[in-house]
TORPA-83639 format. One line per field, with one value per residue: x, y negated, z of N, C-alpha, C, O, CB in turn; residue number from 1. Coordinates in steps of 0.05 Angstrom, whole numbers, m for minus. Glycine has a CB too. Example, Ala and Ser with C-alpha at 12.3 -4.5 7.8 and 13.67 -1.06 7.14 Angstrom:
BEGIN
nu (264 257) .
nv (114 45) .
nw (156 142) .
cau (246 273) .
cav (90 21) .
caw (156 143) .
cu (264 258) .
cv (66 m1) .
cw (156 157) .
ou (285 268) .
ov (66 m23) .
ow (169 161) .
cbu (226 282) .
cbv (89 12) .
cbw (181 114) .
resi (1 2) .
REM end
This chain:
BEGIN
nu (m563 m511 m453 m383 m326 m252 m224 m159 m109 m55 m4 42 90 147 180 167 178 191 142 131 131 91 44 41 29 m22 m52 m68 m86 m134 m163 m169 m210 m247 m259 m254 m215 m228 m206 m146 m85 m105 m125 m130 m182 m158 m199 m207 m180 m158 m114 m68 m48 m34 m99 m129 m190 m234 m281 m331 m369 m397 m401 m380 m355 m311 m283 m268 m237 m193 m177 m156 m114 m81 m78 m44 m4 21 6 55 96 95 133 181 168 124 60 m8 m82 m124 m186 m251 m316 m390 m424 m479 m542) .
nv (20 0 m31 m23 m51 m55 m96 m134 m165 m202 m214 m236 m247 m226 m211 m200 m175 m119 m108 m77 m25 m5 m37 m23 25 23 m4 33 77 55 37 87 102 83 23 m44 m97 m166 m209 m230 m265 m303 m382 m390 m419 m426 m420 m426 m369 m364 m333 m360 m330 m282 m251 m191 m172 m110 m87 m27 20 36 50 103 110 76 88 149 129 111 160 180 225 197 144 150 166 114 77 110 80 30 m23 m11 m38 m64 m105 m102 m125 m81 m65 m23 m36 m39 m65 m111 m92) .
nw (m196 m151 m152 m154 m123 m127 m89 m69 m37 m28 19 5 m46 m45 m93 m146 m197 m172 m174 m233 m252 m212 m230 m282 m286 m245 m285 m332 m300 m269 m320 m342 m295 m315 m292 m301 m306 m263 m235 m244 m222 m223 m203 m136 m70 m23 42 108 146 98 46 m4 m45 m85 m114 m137 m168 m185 m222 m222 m246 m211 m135 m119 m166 m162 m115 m137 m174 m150 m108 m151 m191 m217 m207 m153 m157 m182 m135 m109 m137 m112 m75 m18 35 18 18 24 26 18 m3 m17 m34 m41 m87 m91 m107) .
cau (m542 m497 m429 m355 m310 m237 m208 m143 m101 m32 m6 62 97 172 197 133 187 191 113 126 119 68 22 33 23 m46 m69 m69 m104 m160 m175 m175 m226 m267 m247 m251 m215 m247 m192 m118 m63 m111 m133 m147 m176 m169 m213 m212 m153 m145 m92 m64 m30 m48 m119 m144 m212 m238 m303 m334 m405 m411 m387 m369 m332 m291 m268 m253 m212 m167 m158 m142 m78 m63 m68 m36 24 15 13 82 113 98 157 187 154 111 41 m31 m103 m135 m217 m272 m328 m402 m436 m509 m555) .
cav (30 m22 m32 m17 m74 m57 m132 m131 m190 m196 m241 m249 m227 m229 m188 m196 m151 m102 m92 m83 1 m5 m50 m12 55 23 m7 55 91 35 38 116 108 53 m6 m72 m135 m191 m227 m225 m279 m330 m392 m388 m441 m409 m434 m414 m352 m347 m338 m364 m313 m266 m238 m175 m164 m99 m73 m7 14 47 51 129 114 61 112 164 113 114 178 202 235 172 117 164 161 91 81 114 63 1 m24 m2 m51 m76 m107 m114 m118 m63 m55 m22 m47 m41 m95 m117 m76) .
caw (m179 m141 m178 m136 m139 m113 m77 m56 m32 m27 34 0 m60 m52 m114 m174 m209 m161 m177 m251 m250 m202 m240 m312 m273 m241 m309 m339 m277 m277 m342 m336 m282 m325 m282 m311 m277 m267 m238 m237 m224 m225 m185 m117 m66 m1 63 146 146 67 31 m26 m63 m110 m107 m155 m164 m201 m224 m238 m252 m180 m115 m120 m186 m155 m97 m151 m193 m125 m100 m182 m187 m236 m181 m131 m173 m179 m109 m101 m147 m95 m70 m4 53 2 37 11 38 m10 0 m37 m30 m60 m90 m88 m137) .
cu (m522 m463 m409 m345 m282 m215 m185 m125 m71 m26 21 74 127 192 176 152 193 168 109 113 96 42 19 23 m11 m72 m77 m95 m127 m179 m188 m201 m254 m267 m243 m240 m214 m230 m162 m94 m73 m117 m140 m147 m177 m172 m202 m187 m150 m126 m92 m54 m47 m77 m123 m168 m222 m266 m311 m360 m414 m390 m363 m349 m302 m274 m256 m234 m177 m156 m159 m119 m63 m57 m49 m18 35 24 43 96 111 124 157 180 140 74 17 m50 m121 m161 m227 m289 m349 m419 m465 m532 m562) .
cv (7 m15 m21 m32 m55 m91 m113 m157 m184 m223 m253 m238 m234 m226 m185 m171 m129 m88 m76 m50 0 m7 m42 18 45 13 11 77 80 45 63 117 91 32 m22 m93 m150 m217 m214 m240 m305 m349 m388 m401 m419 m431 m417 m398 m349 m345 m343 m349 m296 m253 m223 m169 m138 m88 m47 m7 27 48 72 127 96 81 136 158 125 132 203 206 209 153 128 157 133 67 77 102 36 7 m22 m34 m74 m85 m124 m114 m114 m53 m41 m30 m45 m60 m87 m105 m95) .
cw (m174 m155 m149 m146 m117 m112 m62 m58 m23 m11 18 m20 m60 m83 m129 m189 m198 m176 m207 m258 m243 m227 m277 m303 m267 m264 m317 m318 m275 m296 m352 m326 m286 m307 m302 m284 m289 m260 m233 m235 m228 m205 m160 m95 m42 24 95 133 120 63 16 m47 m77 m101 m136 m149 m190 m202 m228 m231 m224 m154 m114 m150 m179 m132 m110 m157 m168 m119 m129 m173 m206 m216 m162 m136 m179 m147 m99 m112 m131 m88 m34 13 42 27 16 31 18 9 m21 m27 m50 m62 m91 m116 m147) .
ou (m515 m456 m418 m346 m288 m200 m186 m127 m65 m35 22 73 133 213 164 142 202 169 89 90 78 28 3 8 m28 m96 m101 m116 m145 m201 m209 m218 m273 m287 m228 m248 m207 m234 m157 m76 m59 m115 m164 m124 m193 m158 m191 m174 m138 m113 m114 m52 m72 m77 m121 m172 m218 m275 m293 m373 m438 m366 m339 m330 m280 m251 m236 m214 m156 m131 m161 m107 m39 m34 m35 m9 59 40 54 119 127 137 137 188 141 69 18 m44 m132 m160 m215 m283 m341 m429 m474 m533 m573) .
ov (m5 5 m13 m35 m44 m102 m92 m171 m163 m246 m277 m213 m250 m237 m163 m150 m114 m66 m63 m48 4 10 m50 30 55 18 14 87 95 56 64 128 87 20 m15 m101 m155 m239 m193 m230 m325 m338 m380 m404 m400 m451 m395 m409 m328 m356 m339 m359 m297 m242 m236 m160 m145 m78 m36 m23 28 46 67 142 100 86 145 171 137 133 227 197 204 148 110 138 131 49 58 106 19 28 m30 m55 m97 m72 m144 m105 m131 m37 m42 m36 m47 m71 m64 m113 m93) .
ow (m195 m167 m128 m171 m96 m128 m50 m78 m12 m17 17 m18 m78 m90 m125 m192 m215 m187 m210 m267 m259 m237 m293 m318 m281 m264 m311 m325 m279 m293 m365 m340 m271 m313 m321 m262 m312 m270 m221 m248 m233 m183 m159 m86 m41 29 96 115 115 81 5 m69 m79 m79 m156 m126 m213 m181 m242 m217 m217 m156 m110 m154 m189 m136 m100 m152 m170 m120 m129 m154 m206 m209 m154 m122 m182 m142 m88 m103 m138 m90 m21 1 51 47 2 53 4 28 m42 m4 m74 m43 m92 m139 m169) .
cbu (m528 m500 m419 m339 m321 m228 m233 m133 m121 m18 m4 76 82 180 209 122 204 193 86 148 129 70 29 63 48 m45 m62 m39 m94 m152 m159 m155 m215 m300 m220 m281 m190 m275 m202 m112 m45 m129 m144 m148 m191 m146 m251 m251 m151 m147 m80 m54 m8 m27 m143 m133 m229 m220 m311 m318 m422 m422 m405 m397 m345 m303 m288 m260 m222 m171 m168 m136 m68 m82 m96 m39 22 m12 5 92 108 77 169 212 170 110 55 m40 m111 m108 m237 m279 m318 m410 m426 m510 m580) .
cbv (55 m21 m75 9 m120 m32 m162 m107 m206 m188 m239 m251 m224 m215 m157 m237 m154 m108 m117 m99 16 m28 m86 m12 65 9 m17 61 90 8 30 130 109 58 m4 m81 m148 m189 m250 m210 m269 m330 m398 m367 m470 m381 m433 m389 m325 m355 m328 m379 m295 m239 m257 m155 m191 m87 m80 18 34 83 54 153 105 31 124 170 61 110 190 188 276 155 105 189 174 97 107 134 61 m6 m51 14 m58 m50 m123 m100 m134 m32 m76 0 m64 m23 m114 m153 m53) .
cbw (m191 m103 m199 m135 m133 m119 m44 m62 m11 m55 73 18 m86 m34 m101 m208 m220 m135 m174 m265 m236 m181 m231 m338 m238 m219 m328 m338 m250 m290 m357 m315 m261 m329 m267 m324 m254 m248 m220 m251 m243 m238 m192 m112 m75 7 56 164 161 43 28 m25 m48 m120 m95 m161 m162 m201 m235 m235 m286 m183 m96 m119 m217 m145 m79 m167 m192 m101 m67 m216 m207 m262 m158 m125 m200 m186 m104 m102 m177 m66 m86 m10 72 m29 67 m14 56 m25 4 m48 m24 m65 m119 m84 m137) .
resi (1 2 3 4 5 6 7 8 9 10 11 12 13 14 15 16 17 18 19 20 21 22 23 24 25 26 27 28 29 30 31 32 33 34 35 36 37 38 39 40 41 42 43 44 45 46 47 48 49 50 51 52 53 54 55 56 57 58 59 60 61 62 63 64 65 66 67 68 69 70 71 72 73 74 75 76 77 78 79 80 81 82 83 84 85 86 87 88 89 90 91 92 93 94 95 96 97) .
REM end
């Protein structure tokens, strides 16, 4: 069965402490939904339109568990702690069996 990764890319982060709820609210929710990440705050070389800024990458053992993880009532809540004209580019996406 092909894995679920959720990528999300952040073009800019004004306010990292803004995120700080957020990102203890979505740990929690993750980890809930068995999510592992694979990357977080690390390196990144970006080519053609990349960006440089923050990229998260997360795993789970399926597509359909990575879409659960999301619309839990834990992430939901999660969610509502971003900050007010906050901006990501949040996929799921399933990987190659």
């Amino acid at each position: 069965m092909p894995k679920g990764y959720w990528v999300s890319v952040y073009p800019a982060i004004s306010d990292p402490e803004g995120l700080t709820a957020y990102n203890e609210l979505a740990g929690l929710a993750v980890r809930a939904g068995g999510g592992r990440v694979l990357s977080n705050f690390g390196r990144v070389a970006a080519h053609e339109a990349g960006i440089t800024e923050r990229v998260v990458l997360i795993e789970f053992d399926s597509f359909e568990q990575a879409v659960a993880a999301y619309e839990s009532e834990a992430y939901q809540k999660a969610l509502v702690a971003l900050p007010d004209g906050f901006e990501r580019d949040f996929r799921i996406v399933e990987g190659i069996d």
